[in-house]
C-alpha positions as CSV (number, residue, x, y, z in Angstrom):
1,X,59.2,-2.3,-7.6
2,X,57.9,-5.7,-8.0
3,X,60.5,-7.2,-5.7
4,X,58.9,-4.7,-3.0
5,X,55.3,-5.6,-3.8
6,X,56.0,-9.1,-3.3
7,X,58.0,-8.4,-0.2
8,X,55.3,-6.8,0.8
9,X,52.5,-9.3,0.0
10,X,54.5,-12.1,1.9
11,X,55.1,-10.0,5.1
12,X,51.2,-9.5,5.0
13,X,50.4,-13.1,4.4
14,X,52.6,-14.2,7.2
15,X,51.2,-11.8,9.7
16,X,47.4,-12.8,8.6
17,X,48.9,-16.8,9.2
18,X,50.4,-15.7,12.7
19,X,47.0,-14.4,13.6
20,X,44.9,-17.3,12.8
21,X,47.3,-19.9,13.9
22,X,46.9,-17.9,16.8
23,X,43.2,-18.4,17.0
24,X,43.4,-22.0,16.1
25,X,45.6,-22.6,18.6
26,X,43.7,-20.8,21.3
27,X,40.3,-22.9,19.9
28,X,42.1,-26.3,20.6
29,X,43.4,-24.9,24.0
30,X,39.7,-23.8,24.9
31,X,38.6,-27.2,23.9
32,X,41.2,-29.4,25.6
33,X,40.5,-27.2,29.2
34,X,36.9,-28.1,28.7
35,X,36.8,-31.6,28.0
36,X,40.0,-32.5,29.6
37,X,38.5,-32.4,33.2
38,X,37.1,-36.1,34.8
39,X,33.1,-34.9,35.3
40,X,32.2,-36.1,38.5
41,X,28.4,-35.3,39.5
42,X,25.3,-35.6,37.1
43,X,25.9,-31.3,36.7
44,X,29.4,-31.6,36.1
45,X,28.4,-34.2,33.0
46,X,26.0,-31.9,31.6
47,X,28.5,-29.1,31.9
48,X,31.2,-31.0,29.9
49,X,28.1,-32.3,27.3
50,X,27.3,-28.5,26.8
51,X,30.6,-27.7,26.6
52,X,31.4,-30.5,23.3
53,X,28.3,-29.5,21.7
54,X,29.7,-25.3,21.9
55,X,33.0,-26.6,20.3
56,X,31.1,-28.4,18.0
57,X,29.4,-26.0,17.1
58,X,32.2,-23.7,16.5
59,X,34.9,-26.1,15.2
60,X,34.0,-25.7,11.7
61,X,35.0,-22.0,11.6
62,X,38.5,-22.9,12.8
63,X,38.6,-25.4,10.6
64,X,37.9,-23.3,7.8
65,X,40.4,-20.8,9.4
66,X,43.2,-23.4,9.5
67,X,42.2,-24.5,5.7
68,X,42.7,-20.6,4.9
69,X,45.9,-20.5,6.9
70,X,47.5,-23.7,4.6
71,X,46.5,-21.6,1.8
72,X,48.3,-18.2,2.5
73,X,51.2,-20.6,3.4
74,X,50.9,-22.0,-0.3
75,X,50.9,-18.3,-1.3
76,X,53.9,-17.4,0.1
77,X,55.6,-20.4,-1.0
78,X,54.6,-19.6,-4.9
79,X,55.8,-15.9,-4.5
80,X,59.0,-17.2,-3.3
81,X,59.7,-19.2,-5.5
């Protein structure tokens, strides 16, 4: 019974770690299409400078996401012995 609960518990934890690698991963892909263009025009500059601050602005979520990802991989490595 114990053996199924931890199955269980791991099988969870690696699904909740596919899902937020998932969204850390489409975070950095956002970020990278956003600042990775070559802003010619006073507009397009402005564009890309509102663009950093949003990411700014939003990376420490995903970086608390990704901290909270290492940890459920910790997790699974302690059930598993």
């Amino acid at each position: 019974m114990f053996k199924k609960l931890s199955e269980a518990l791991v099988e969870t934890l690696q699904n909740s770690i596919e899902k937020d690698a998932e969204d850390v991963e489409q975070f950095v892909k956002r970020a990278q299409e956003k600042l990775g263009s070559n802003p010619t025009s006073v507009d397009e500059i402005e564009a890309m400078h509102k663009a950093a601050m949003d990411i700014e602005t939003n990376k420490q979520q995903y970086v608390d996401l990704f901290a909270g990802l290492q940890k459920k991989n910790h997790m699974i490595k302690q059930i598993q012995g």
